[in-house]
C-alpha positions as semicolon CSV with decimal commas, in nm:
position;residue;x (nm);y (nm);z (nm)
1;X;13,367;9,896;19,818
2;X;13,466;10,241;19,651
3;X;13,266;10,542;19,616
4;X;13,288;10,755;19,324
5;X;13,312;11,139;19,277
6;X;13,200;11,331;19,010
7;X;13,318;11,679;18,906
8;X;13,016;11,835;18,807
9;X;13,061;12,162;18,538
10;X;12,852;12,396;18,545
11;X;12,781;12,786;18,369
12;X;12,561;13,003;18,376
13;X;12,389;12,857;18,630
14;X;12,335;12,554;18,460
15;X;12,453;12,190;18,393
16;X;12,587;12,125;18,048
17;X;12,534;11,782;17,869
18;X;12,937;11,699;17,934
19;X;12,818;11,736;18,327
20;X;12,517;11,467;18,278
21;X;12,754;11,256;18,028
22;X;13,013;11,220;18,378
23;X;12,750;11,127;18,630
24;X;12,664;10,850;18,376
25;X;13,051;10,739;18,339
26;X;13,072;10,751;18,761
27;X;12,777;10,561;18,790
28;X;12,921;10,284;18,597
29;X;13,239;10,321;18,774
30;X;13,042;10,300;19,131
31;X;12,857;9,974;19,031
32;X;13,212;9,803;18,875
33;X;13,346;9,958;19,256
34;X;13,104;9,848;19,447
35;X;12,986;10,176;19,581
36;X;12,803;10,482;19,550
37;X;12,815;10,749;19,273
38;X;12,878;11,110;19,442
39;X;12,903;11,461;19,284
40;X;13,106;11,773;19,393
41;X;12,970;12,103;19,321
42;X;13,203;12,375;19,340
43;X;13,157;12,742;19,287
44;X;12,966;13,063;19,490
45;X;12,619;13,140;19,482
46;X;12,525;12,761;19,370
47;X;12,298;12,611;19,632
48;X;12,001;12,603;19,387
49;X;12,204;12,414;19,106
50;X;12,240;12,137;19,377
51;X;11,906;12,028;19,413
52;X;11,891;12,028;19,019
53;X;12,213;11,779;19,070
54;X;12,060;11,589;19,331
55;X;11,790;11,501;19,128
56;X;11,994;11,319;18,832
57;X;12,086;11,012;18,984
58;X;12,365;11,085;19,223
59;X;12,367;10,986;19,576
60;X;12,473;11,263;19,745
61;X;12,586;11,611;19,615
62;X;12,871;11,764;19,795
63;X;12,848;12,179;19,762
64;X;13,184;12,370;19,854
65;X;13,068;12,727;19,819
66;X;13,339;12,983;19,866
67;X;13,425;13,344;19,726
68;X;13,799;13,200;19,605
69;X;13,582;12,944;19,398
70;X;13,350;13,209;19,247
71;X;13,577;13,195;18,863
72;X;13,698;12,905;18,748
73;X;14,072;12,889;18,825
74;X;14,293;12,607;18,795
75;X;14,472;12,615;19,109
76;X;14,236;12,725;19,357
77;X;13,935;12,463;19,185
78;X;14,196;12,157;19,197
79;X;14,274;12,229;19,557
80;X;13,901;12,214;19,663
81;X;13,836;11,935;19,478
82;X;14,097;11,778;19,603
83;X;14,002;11,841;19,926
84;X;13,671;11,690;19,917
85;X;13,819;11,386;19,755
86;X;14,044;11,286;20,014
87;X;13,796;11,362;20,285
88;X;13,553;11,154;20,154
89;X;13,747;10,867;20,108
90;X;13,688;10,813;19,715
91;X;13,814;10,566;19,484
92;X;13,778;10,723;19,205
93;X;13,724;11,089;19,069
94;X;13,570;11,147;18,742
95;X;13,514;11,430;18,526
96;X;13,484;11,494;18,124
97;X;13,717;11,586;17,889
98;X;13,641;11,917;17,854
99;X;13,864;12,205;17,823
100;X;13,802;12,273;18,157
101;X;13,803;11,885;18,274
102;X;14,131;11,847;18,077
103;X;14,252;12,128;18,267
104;X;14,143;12,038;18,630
105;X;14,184;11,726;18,682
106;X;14,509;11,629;18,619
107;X;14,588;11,861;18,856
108;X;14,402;11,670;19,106
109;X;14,580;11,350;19,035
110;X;14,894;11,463;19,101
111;X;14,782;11,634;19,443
112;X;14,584;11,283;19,541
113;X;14,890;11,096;19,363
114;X;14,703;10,918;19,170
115;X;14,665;10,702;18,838
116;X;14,533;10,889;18,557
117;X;14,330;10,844;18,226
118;X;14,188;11,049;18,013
119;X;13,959;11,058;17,757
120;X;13,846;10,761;17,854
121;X;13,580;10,580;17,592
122;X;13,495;10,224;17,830
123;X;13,514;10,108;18,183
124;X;13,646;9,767;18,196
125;X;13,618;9,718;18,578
126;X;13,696;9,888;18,878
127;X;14,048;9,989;18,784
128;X;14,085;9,891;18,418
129;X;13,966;10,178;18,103
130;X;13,939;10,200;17,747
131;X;14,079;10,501;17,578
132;X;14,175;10,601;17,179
133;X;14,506;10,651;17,037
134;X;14,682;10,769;16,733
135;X;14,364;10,944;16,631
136;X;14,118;10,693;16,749
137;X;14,257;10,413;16,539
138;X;14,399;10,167;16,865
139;X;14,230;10,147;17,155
140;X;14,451;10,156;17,457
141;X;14,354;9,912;17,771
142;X;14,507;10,126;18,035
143;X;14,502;9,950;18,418
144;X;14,578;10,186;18,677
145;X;14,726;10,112;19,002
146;X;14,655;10,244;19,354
147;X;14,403;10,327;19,606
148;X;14,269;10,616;19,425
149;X;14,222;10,706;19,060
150;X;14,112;11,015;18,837
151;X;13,972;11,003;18,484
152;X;13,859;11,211;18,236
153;X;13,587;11,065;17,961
154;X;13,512;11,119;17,669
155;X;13,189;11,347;17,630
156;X;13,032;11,084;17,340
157;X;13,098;10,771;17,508
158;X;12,844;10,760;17,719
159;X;12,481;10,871;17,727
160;X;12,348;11,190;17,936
161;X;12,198;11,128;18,267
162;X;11,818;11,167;18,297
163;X;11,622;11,226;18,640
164;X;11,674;11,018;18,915
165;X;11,584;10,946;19,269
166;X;11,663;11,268;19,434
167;X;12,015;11,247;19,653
168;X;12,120;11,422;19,991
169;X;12,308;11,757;19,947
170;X;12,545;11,776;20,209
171;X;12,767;12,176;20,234
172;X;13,118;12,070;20,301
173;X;13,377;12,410;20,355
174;X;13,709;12,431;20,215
175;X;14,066;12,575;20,286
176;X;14,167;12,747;19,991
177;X;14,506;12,957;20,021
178;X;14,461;13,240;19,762
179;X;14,795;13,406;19,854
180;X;14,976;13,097;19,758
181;X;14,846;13,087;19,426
182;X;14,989;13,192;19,116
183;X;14,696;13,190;18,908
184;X;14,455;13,494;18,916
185;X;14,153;13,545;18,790
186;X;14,108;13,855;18,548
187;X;13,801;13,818;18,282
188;X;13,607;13,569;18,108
189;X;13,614;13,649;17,736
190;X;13,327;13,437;17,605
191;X;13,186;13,365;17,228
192;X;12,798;13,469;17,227
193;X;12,620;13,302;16,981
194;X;12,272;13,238;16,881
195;X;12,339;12,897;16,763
196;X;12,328;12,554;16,922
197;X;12,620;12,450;17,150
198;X;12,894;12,323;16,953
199;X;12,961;12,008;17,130
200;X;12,566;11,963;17,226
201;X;12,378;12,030;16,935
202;X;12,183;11,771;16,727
203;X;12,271;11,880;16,381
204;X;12,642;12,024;16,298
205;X;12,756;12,167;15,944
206;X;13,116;12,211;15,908
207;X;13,312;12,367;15,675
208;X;13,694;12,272;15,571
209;X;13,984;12,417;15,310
210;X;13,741;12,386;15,030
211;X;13,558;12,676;15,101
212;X;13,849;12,888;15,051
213;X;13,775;13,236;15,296
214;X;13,611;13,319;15,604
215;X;13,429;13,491;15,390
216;X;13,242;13,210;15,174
217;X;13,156;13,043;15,533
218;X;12,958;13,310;15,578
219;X;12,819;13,352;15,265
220;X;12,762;12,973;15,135
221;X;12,811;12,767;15,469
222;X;12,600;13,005;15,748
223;X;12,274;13,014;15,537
224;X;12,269;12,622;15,570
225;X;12,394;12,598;15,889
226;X;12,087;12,880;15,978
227;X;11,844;12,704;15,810
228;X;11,920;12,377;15,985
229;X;11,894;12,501;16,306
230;X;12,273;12,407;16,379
231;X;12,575;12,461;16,507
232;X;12,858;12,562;16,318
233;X;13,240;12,366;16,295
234;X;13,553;12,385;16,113
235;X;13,845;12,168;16,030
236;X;14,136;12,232;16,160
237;X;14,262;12,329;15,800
238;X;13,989;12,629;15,762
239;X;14,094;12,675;16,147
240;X;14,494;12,753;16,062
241;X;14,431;12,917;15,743
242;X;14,239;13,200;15,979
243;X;13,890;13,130;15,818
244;X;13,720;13,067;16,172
245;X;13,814;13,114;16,508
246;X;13,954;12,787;16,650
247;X;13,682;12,727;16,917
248;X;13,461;12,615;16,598
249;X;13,782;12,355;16,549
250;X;13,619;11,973;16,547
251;X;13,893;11,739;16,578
252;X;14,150;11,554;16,762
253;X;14,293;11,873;16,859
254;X;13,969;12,070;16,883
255;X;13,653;11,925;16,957
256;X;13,466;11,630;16,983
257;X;13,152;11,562;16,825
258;X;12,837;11,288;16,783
259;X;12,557;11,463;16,698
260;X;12,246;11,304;16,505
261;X;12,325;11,483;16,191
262;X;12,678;11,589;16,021
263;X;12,742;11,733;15,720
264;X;13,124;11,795;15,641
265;X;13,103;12,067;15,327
266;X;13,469;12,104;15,145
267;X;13,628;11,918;15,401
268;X;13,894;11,611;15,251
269;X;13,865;11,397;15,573
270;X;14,241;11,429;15,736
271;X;14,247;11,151;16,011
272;X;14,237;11,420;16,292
273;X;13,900;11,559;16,184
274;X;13,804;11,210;16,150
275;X;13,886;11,184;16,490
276;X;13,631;11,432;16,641
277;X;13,317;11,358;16,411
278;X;13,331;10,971;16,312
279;X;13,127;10,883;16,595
280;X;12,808;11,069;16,399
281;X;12,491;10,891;16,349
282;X;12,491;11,064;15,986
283;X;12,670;11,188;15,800
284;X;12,637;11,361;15,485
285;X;12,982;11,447;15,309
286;X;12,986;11,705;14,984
287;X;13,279;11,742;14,803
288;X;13,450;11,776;14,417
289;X;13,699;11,510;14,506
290;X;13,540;11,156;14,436
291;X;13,855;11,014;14,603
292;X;13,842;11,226;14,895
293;X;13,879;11,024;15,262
294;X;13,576;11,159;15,390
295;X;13,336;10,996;15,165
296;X;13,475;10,656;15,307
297;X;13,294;10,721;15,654
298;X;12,979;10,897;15,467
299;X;12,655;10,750;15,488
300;X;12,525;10,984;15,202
301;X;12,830;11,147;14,953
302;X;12,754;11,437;14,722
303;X;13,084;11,523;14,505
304;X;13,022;11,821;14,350
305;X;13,096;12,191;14,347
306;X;13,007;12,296;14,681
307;X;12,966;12,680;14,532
308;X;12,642;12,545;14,378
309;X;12,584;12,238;14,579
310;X;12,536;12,396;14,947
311;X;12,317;12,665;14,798
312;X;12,093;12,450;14,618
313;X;12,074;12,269;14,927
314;X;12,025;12,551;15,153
315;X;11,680;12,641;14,925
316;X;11,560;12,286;14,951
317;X;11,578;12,275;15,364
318;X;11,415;12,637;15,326
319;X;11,108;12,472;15,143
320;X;11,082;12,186;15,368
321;X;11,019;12,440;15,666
322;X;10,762;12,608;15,459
């Protein structure tokens, strides 16, 4: 029997969807193990997020609250973790593929010595997972070997968590050597935004090359996106040509998205922003090329000129919430 642990991200004093998407993945893991799905909550000040935690399914929530832990630092976070993981005896340790989850826990694996995965898509069985390559285009059946193994998932491949039967919270102190860190904490320079979450939100218009400047995503592509109720995304093509800031990026090398709804405005459909948005329940594809990639994954196509396309558009969706 192997319990598993689950890294549970949290901001703002709350639980993003990625968080609820990894309890899901580690309860799956805990019923192919044979044991019992456990959370670690790490941080200061965050004794009321655990009964929140508690109450989604896991077991038992583990809370290390400490003033080093208080900022999200690599070092310090991967040491506590760590910590509680080998204490506890766990199998396997799971987390999301986040930026932060990409960041953390391979850092844990190599202080546990363990097998890693990440982005993981399926769990085969207790040791065996399913990951993409080469874009998404091979799956990769990866087996790892040892007592104790850490994965990272991928934050569309499984559903969100819903309430559960409420778990124990159990407070569980941690040695955390400041001094013998490198790695200090100095600001936390975030992107405010009115709009939906990126990575969350149920409808997501993105914008590629074919819009030509930052300036026509605000002009043609923010309107729509507005008028939606959506969040906004890039290609990585708009991203390098300076259009938008890169945490807008959808892709292989940015981010990862399913939401209900995507439309993809002047974007050709490279195989890394395939990558990030294929997994889309719809998706709506406008652009002059007839030929272009993107239309080949499109569930709905509109080639035209998006300059009088998304405008058009934009007035219709205005009407409709009229």
């Amino acid at each position: 029997m192997g319990n598993v642990l689950v890294f549970a991200e949290h901001s703002h004093g709350k639980f993003p969807k990625t968080t609820l998407v990894a309890i899901t993945a580690g309860a799956e893991a805990a019923a192919k193990n044979g044991g019992e799905v456990h959370a670690a909550l790490l941080g200061k000040g965050v004794d009321a997020l655990a009964g929140d935690l508690a109450a989604h399914g896991v077991k038992k929530v583990i809370v290390s609250d400490d003033a080093a832990l208080e900022h999200y630092v690599a070092d310090a976070w991967a040491d506590a973790l760590a910590q509680i993981a080998k204490e506890g005896g766990y199998s396997v340790i799971v987390g999301t593929a986040t930026a932060v989850g990409k960041d953390l826990l391979p850092r844990v694996a190599v202080r546990l010595g363990s097998g890693f995965a990440s982005d993981v898509t399926a769990i085969v069985d207790g040791n065996t997972y399913q990951r993409p390559m080469w874009a998404g285009n091979v799956i990769a059946t990866v087996q790892l070997e040892g007592p104790v193994q850490v994965v990272t998932v991928r934050a569309t491949a499984f559903d969100a968590a819903g309430k559960g039967a409420a778990g124990a919270v159990e407070k569980k102190p941690v040695e955390i050597d400041s001094g013998a860190h490198k790695t200090k904490f100095v600001e936390y320079a975030e992107t405010k935004s009115d709009r939906p979450v990126l990575t969350e939100a149920r409808i997501v218009v993105s914008g590629g090359r074919g819009l030509k400047s930052g300036e026509n995503f605000k002009i043609y592509l923010e309107p729509l996106v507005d008028a939606l109720g959506a969040a906004m995304g890039a290609s990585r093509a708009a991203v390098d040509a300076g259009f938008v800031p890169n945490d807008l990026q959808v892709g292989q090398t940015g981010k990862v998205v399913a939401p209900t709804l995507y439309i993809a405005v002047g974007i050709s459909g490279a195989i890394q922003h395939l990558a990030g948005m294929k997994d889309s329940k719809v998706i709506v594809s406008i652009n002059k090329d007839e030929e272009a990639p993107i239309f080949q994954i499109s569930d709905y196509g509109l080639v035209g000129d998006l300059f009088k396309e998304v405008p058009a558009l934009t007035e219709e969706v205005k009407k409709l919430k009229h």
